[in-house]
N, C-alpha and C positions, 0 to 999 in steps of 0.2 A: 526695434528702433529704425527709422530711417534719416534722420542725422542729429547730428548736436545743434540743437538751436543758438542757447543764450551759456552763458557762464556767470552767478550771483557772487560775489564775494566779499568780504568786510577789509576794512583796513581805517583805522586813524587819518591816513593821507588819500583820504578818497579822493579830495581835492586837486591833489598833483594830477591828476591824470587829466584835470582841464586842458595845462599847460604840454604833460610829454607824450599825451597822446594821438593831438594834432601836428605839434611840435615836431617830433622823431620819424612818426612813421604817417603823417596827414591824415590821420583818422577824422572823424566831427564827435565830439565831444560835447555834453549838457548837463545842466547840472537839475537834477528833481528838488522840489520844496523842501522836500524832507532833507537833502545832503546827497542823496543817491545821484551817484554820475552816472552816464547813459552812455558806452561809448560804439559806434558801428562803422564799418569800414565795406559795408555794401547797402542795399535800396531796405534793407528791414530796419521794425522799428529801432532794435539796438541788440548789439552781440552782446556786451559785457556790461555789466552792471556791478559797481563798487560801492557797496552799502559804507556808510560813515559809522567807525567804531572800532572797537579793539578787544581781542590782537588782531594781527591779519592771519585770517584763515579764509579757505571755501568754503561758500555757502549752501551752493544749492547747481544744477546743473539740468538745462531744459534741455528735452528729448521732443522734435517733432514726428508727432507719426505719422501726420501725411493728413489721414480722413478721420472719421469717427467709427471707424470698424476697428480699423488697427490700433487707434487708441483705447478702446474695447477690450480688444486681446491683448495689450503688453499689461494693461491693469487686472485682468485675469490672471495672467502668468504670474505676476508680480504675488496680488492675491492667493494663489495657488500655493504660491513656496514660503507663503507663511508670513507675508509682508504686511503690514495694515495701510491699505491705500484708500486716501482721504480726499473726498470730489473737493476741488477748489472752487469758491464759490464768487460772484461777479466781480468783486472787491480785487483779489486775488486777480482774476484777467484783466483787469483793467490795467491792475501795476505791472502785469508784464507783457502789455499788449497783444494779446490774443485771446482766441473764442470760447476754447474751452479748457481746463484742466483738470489734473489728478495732481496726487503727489504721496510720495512713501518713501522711508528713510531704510537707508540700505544695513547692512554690516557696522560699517563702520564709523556710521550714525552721520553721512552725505545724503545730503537730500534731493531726489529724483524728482522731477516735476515732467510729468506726461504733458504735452499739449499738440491743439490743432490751432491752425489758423491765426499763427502771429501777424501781425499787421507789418503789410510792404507795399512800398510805392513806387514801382519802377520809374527808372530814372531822377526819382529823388536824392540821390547820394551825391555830396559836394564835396570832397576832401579837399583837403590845403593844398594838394599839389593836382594838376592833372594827372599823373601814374598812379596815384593814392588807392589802386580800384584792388579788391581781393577776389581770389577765387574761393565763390560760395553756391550759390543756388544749391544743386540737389549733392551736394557732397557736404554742406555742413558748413561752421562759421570755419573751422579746422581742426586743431584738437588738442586734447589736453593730457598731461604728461602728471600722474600720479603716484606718491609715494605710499605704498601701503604698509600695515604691518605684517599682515601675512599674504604672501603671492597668489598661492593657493586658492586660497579663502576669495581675494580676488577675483581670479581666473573663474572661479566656479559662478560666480553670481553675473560676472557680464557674459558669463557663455550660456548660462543656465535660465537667467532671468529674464537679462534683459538682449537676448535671442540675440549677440553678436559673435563674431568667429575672428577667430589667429590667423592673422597674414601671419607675422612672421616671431621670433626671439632674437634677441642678441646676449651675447655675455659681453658683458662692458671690461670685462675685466678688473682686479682688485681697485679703491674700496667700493666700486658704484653698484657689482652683480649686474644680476640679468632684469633686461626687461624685456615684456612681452607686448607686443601691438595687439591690437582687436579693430574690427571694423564692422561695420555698419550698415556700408553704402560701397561703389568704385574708390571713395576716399581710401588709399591704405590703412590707415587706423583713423578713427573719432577718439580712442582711449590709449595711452602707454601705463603700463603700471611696472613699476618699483617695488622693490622690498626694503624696509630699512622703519626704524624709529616706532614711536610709539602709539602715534596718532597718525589718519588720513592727510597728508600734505598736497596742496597743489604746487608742482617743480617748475612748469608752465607750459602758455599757452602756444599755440604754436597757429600762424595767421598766414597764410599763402598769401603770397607779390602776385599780381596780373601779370606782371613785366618782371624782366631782372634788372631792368634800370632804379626800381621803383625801393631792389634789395641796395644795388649798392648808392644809392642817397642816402637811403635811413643810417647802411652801415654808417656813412662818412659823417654823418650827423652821429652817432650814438659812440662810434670810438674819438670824438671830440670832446664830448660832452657829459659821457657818466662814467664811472667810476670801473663797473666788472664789467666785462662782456665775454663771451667766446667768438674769437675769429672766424671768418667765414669760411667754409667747407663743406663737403660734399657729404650727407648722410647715406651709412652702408644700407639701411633698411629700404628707404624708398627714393633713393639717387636725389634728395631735395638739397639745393645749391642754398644756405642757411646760415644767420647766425644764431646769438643768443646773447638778451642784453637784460640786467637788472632792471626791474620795475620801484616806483617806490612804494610799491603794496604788499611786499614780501613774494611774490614767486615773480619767474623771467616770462620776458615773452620770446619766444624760437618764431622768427622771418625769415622767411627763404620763397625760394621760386623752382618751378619746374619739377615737382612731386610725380613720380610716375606713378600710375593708379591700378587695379583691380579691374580689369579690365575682362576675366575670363573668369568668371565665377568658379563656370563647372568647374575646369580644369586646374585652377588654386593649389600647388603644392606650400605649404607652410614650410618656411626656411629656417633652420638654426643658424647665426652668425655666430662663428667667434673671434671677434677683436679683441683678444688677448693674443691674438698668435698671426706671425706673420703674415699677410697679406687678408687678412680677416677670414679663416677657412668657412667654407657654408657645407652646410647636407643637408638632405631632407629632414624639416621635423616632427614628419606626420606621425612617427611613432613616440613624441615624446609631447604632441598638445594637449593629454591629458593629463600630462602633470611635470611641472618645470621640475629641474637637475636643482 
């Protein structure tokens, strides 16, 4: 993969996001014939798309790979390990603005969509606010934070399949467990995974500020105005200065600024955090990324 494109997801209240997601964080927001809202927060056609319906679950998750070779080999790979990957056909690109795709339904029955060549307009992006701008181009929309039912099972299929690798672990401590990052690109992770529950859950999305002016607006809009949030702080994994605020779609979105990145490929030690214990202790986790404690 070379990054997370788009994010598909269902919800009854697709609607709201007309309103909270210009509103909170100055996104542009649209709404499709069908009820599908569009929402983006840089120059591409649209990062998020909230299909109208019920319950709220994740739908679907777009993987840019860049050209038509690498799109070639991840559908190969995919192929390979026993996945049935199915050419999308013009109908298909056209609803999710780009040139070509694939798609195959993973594990836990999430559905993957390979593509090349989403459609972007540089300098087209208007947000509500002048700071409204995200950090996107080649690291991704940002990324997504999921709950699985077995970690495991997880861990093997975004390292195995779909050719990403472990920055880092953390143990969250009782009742959250540990999660694992993957990455992609310099982005520290495109994917967080969870262990818990019985079905695939998305927990949420996680959208980089250009600015930290642009974090603390939303905040001062978002602990005004909705109901849960988690205060703002410093994450141990990638130092991102962040909150976390309820959506009304069923999973949150994580806004924050100043993400430190992957910057050294080769030399990448994978870190175990533990925030259970004083001061968050770290060690190396190279000897435990093939298979979570």
């Amino acid at each position: 993969m070379r990054t997370l494109g788009y994010v598909g997801a269902q919800s009854a209240s697709a609607a709201d996001w007309l309103d909270f997601g210009p509103r909170v964080f100055g996104f542009e927001a649209r709404q499709s014939p069908d009820g599908t809202v569009l929402v983006r927060w840089c120059d591409r056609a649209y990062r998020l798309a909230i299909h109208p319906g019920g319950p709220d679950r994740l739908l679907y998750l777009g993987w840019d790979l860049g050209d038509e070779a690498a799109l070639a080999e991840a559908a190969a790979r995919a192929a390979s390990a026993g996945f049935a990957v199915e050419r999308g056909g013009a109908r298909l690109a056209a609803e999710r603005s780009v040139r070509r795709i694939v798609w195959f339904t993973d594990t836990f029955g999430l559905r993957h969509e390979l593509f090349v060549g989403q459609e972007e307009e540089p300098g087209s992006y208007r947000g509500q606010r002048p700071s409204s701008r995200a950090v996107t181009g080649d690291l991704g929309l940002g990324f997504v934070a999921l709950r699985v039912p077995d970690l495991q099972r997880g861990l093997d299929f975004y390292r195995d399949v779909m050719g990403m690798r472990v920055s880092d672990a953390i143990n969250l401590g009782a009742p959250f467990g540990e999660m694992w990052f993957l990455r992609c690109n310099r982005r520290h992770h495109s994917v967080a995974l969870l262990e818990g529950g019985d079905a695939l859950r998305l927990e949420h999305l996680m959208i980089e500020a250009a600015t930290l002016e642009e974090v603390e607006i939303a905040w001062d809009l978002a602990r005004r105005e909705m109901d849960a949030f988690v205060s703002p702080g410093r994450r141990l994994s990638d130092n991102m200065f962040l909150f976390r605020v309820s959506t009304p779609t069923g999973f949150r979105v994580c806004y924050g600024w100043g993400a430190s990145q992957v910057d050294d490929e080769e030399n990448w030690i994978p870190r175990y955090i533990d925030s259970s214990r004083a001061g968050g202790i770290v060690y190396s986790a190279a000897a435990v990324v093939a298979a979570p404690h």
